[in-house]
C-alpha positions in Angstrom: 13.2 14.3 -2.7 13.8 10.1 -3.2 15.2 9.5 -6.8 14.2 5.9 -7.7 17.5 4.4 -9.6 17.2 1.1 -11.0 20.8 1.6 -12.8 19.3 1.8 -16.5 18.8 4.7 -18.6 15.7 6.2 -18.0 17.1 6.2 -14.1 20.5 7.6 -13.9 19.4 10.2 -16.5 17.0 11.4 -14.4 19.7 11.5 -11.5 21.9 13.6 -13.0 19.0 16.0 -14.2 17.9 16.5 -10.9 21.5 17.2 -9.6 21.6 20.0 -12.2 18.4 21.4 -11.0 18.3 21.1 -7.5 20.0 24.3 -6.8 17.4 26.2 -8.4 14.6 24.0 -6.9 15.9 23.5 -3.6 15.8 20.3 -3.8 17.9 17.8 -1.5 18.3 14.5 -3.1 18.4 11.7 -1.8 18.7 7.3 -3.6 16.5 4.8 -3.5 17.3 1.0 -5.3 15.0 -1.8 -4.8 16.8 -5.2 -5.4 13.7 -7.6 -7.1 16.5 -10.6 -7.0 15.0 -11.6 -10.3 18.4 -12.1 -12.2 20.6 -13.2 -9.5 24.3 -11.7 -9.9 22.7 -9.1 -12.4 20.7 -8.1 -10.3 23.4 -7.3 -7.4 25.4 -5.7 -9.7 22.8 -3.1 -10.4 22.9 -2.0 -7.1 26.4 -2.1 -6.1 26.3 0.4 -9.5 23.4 2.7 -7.8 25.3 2.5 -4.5 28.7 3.8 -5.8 27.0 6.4 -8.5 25.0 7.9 -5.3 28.5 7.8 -3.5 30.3 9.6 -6.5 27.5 12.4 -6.5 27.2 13.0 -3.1 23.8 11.7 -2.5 22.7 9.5 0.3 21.0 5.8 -0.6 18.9 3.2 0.5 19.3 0.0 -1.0 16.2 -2.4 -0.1 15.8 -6.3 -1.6 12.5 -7.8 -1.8 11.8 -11.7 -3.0 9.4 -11.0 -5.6 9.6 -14.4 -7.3 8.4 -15.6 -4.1 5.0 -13.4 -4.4 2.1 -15.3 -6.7 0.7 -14.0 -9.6 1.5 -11.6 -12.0 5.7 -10.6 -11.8 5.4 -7.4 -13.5 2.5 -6.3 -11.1 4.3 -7.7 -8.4 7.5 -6.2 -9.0 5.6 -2.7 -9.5 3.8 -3.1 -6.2 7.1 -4.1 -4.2 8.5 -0.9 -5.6 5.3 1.6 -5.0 5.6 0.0 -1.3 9.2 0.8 -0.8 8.3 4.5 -1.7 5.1 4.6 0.5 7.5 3.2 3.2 10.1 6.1 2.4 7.6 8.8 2.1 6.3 8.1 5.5 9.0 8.2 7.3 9.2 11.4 6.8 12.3 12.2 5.2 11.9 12.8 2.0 8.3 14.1 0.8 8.1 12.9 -2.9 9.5 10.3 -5.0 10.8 11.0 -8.7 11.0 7.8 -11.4 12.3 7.8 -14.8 9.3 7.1 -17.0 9.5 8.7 -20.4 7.2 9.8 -23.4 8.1 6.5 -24.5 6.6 4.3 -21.5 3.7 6.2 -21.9 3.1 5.3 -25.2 3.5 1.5 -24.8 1.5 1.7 -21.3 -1.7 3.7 -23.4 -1.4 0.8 -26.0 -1.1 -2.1 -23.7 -4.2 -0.6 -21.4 -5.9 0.2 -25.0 -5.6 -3.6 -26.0 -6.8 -4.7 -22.5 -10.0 -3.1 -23.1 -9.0 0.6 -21.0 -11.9 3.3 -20.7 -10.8 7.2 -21.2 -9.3 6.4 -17.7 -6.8 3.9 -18.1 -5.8 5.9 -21.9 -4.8 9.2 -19.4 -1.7 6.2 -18.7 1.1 7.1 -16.7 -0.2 10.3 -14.3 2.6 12.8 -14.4 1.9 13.5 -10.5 -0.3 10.7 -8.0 -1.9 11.5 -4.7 0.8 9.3 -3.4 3.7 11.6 -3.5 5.1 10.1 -6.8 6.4 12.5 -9.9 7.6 11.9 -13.5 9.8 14.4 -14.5 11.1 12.9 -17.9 7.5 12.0 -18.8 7.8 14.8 -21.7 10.9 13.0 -23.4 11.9 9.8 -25.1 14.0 7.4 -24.4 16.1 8.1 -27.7 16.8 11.4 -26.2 17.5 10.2 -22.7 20.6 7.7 -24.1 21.4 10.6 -26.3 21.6 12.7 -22.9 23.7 10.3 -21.3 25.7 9.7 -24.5 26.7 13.2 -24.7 28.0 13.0 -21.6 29.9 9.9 -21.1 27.4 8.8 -18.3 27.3 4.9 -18.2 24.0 2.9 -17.2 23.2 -0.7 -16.3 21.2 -2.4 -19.1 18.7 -4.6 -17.6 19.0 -8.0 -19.9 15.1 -8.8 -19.0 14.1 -5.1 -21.5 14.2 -7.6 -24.4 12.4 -11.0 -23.0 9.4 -11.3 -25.2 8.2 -12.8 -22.2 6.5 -9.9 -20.8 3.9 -8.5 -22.5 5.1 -5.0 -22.5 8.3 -6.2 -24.2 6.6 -7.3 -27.1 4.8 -4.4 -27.2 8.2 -2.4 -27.1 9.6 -4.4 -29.9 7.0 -6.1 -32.2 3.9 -4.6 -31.9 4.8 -0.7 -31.7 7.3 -0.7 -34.6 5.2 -2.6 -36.9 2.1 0.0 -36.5 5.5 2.8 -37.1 6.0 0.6 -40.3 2.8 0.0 -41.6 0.7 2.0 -40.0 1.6 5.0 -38.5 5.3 6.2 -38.3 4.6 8.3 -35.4 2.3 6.3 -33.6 4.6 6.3 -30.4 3.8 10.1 -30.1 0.1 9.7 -31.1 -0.5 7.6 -28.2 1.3 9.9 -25.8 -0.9 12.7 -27.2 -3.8 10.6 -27.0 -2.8 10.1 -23.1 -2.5 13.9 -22.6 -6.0 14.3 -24.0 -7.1 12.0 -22.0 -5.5 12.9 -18.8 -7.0 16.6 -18.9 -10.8 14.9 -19.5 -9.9 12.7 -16.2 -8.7 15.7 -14.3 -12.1 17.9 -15.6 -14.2 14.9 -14.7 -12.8 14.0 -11.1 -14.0 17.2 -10.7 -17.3 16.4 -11.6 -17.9 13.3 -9.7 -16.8 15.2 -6.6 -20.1 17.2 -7.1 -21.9 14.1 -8.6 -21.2 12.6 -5.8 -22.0 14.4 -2.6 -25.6 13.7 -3.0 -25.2 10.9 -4.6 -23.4 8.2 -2.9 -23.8 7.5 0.6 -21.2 5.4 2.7 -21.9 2.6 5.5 -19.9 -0.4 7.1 -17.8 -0.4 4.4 -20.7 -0.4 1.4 -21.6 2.6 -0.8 -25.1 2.8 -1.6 -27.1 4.9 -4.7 -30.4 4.8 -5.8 -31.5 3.1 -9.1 -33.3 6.8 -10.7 -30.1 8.5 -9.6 -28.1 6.6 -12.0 -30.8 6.6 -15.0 -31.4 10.1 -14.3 -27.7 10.8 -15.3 -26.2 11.5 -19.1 -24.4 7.8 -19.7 -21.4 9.0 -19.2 -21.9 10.5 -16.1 -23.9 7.3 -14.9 -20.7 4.6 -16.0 -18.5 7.5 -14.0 -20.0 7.8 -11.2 -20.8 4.0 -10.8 -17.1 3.6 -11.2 -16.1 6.1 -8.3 -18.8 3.7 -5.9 -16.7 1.1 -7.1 -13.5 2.7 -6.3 -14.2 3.8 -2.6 -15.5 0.0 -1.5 -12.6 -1.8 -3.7 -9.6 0.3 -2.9 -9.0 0.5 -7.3 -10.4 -0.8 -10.2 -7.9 -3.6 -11.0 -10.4 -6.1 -12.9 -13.0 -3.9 -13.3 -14.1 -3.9 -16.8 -16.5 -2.8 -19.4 -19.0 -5.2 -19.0 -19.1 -5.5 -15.6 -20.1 -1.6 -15.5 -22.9 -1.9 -18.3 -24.4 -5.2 -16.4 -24.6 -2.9 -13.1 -26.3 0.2 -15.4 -28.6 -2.4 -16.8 -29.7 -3.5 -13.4 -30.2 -0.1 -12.8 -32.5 0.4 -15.6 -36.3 -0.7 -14.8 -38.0 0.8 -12.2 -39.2 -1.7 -9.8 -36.7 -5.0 -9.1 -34.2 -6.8 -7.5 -30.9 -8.3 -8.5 -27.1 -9.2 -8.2 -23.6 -8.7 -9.5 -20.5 -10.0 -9.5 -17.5 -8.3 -10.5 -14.2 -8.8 -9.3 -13.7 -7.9 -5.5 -17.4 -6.4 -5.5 -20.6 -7.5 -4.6 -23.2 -5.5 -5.8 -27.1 -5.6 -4.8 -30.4 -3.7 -6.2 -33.0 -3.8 -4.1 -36.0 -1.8 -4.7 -34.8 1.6 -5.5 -31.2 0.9 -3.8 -28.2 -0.4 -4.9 -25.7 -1.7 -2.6 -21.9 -1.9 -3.4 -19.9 -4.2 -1.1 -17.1 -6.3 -0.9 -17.6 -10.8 -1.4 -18.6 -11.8 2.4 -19.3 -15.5 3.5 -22.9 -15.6 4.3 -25.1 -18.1 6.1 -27.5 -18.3 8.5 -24.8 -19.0 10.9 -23.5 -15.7 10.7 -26.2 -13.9 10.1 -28.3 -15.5 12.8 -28.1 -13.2 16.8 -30.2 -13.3 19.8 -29.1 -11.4 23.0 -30.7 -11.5 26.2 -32.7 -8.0 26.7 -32.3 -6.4 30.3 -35.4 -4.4 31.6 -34.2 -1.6 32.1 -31.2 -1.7 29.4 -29.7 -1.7 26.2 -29.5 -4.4 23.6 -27.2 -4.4 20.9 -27.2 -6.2 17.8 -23.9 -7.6 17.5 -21.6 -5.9 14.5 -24.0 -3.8 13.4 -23.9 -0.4 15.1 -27.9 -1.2 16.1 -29.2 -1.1 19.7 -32.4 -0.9 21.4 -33.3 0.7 25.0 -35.5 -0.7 27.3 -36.9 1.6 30.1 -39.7 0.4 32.7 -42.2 3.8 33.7 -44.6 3.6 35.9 -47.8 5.3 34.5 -49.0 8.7 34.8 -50.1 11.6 33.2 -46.9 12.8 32.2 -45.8 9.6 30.9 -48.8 7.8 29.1 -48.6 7.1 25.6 -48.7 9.5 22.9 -52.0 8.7 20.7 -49.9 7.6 18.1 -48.2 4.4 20.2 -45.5 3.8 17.8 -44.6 7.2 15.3 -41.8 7.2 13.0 -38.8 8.8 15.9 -38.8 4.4 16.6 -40.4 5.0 20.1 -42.8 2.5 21.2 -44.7 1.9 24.5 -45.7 -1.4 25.7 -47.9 -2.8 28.2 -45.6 -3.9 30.8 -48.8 -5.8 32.5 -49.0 -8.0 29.0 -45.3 -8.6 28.5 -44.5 -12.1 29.8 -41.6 -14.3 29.8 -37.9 -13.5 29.0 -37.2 -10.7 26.9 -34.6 -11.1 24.2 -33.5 -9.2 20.9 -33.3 -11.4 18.2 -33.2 -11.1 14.2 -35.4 -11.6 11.9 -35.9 -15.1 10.2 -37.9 -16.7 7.5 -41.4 -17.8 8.7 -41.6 -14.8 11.7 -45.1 -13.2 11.9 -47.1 -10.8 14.2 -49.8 -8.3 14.9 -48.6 -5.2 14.4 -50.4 -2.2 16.0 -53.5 -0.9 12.9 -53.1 -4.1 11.2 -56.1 -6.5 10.6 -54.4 -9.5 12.6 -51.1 -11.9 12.1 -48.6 -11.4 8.9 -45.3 -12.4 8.0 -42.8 -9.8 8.2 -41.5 -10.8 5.1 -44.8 -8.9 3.4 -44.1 -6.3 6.1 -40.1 -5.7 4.8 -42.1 -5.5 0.9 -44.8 -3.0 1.9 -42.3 -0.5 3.3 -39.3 -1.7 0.4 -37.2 -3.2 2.4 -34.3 -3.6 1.2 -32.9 -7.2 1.3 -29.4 -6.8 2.7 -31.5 -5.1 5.4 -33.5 -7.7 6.1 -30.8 -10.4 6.9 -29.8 -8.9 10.3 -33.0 -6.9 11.3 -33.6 -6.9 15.0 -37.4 -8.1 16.9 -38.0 -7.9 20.5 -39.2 -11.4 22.0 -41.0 -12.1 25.2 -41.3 -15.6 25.6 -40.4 -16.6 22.8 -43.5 -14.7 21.3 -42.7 -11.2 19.2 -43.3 -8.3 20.6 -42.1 -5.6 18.4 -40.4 -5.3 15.4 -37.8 -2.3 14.0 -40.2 0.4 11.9 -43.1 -1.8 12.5 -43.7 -1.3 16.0 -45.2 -2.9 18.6 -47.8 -6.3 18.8 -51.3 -4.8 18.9 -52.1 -7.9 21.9 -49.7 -5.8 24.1 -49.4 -2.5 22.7 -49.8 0.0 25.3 -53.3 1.9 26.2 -55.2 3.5 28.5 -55.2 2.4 31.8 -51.7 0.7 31.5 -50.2 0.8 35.1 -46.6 0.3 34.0 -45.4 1.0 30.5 -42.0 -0.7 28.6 -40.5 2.1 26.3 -39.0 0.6 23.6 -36.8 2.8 21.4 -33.2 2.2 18.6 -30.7 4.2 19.8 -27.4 5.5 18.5 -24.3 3.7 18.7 -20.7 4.7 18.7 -20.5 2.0 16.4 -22.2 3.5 13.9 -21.8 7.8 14.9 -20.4 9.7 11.7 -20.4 6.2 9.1 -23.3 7.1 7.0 -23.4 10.0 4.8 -27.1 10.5 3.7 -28.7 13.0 3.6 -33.1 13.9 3.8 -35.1 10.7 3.2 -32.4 9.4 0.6 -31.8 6.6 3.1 -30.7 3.1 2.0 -33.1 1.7 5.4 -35.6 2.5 2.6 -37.2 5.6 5.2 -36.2 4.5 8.8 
């Protein structure tokens, strides 16, 4: 196991703890120190002191430095992230299998009020997680930090204080000493526990409802190129609180967290959800979030214009087509006509096979998208529509629309994804050589979407 060791209290305290209990654990210890170079000599000195403590006890160390001045933004967050790297790092290289740091009861009462007066949900109250999924532990989480100096005290054990604890520069500072013992003075004088116990209450409702939205989820959320997608009544159908959890978890697995990701951005996204019928957009902070119909779509900011959105690929008789980053393709096969290979009665069903009259198919063929304006004849219609009333007959939805692929012959559209083919060249009796047109898998695509039934964001296809 990796002991984080900063060279203050909370750090060496939980050093010498875990020297006294790794016989009975079988534990083998090992050091780690990551020099922020915030305070310059200070900051050297505090690890020359972790250096020669893990010397004295026996313990191997690593002693990393990382510029995090040089890193813009928040310092605190960027200190925290250099150090959760430099564990990640250690962890994988497959030495050590966990990471031990010295928060206390006590950070875990300033981190529930500091996350409390930033506006925190039930999830961000649970505050400092006792165990994460990434291999890091709190041992001392169930004492203060008056009874790890007393600890140390007792003993004769020196520490490193770290000058920058009492800058009232950092927020959490001033929470430390201004805010938290003025609520002990005037308010509550055991507040610093209250909040702890409010983050173990918490903490036990998170655990129950992960839980949950595991279950919630399976047939709820469905996963794509990097998007989540749900339907509206799913989310309307749910208790609220249910609903605001689950729409955060759809969050969660397109942003990576949800750093930014507030109250109001989740009730805007449940409000779009609301009516039954319409369309709509969100923003929130690394998300982009579409309803479309029945769907919404959770995805991550792109740059889009027709530019990039715009495709057309030549079409090989016999071949395949693809559309390019999208995990779409279309086969083209040429058959000559006979019994065994004329047209089913329904030309175009919904498996996406189509048959074409290879006799009426003129001109250079070439797979194109879709684009404003485009109309055609599809087979059973009275004559020429737009696609665009097509896409909002079958409900479309619209982040479908932008890259949808039509087969061209001369410039002239031949057949269209769900739609089919162009009743002038649809294949019939008589046809001496027929053009199969059918959308194939892709290895692009194989395993990426998780739906299940008709619950399919293509709105049916």
């Amino acid at each position: 196991m990796g002991v984080a060791v900063s060279g203050g209290a909370d750090s060496v305290c939980l050093l010498y703890v875990l020297r006294e209990l790794a016989p009975r654990w079988n534990l083998r210890l090992s050091v780690l120190h990551l020099n922020h170079r915030l305070r310059g000599e200070d900051s050297r000195r505090d690890a020359e002191f972790v250096a020669d403590l893990a010397a004295q006890l026996g313990f191997r160390a690593e002693v990393r430095e990382a510029d995090v001045a040089a890193v813009p933004g928040n310092l605190e967050q960027a200190a925290r992230e250099a150090r959760l790297a430099f564990f990640r790092e250690a962890i994988a290289g497959g030495t050590i299998a966990k990471v031990a740091v010295g928060h206390t009861r006590s950070d875990q009462a300033e981190t529930v009020l500091f996350r409390f007066l930033r506006g925190a949900g039930s999830a961000g109250l649970a505050g400092i997680r006792p165990v994460t999924s990434e291999g890091i532990v709190r041992p001392l989480l169930g004492v203060t930090r008056a009874e790890v100096e007393e600890f140390l005290r007792a003993r004769g054990l020196p520490w490193r204080e770290d000058a920058t604890n009492r800058s009232l520069e950092f927020a959490r500072n001033r929470i430390r000493h201004e805010l938290l013992p003025e609520l002990a003075r005037n308010w509550n004088p055991a507040i610093a526990e209250t909040l702890a116990n409010l983050a173990d209450w918490a903490c036990a409702e998170e655990e129950y409802w992960e839980r949950e939205l595991d279950r919630l989820s399976a047939g709820r959320l469905s996963e794509r190129q990097g998007a989540v997608f749900l339907r509206a009544d799913d989310l309307r159908g749910l208790p609220l609180a249910a609903a605001r959890r689950l729409l955060r978890r759809a969050m969660e697995r397109v942003k990576g967290d949800l750093r930014g990701i507030d109250f109001q951005h989740i009730s805007t996204v449940l409000e779009l959800a609301s009516s039954i019928e319409g369309h709509g957009r969100v923003q929130a902070p690394g998300l982009d979030i579409f309803r479309s119909f029945e769907w919404l779509r959770i995805a991550r900011p792109v740059t889009d214009s027709l530019a990039s959105r715009d495709y057309a690929v030549t079409a090989e008789l016999p071949g395949v087509a693809r559309v390019p980053a999208r995990g779409i393709a279309v086969s083209l096969e040429l058959i000559e006509n006979s019994e065994s290979s004329a047209p089913p009665d329904s030309v175009y069903n919904n498996s996406g096979t189509s048959w074409l009259d290879g006799g009426k198919v003129t001109g250079p063929l070439e797979l194109r998208n879709w684009r404003p304006g485009d109309q055609y004849w599809p087979l059973g219609s009275a004559g020429r529509e737009k696609i665009k009333t097509f896409f909002q007959e079958a409900r479309i939805p619209l982040w479908e629309r932008r890259h949808w692929p039509v087969l061209t012959a001369g410039g002239s559209i031949v057949w269209a994804r769900k739609f089919g083919p162009d009743a002038r060249v649809a294949a019939g009796p008589g046809c001496r050589a027929l053009i199969l047109v059918r959308e194939v898998d892709t290895p692009a695509v194989s395993g990426k979407c998780s739906t299940s039934g008709n619950r399919d964001p293509l709105g049916g296809v």
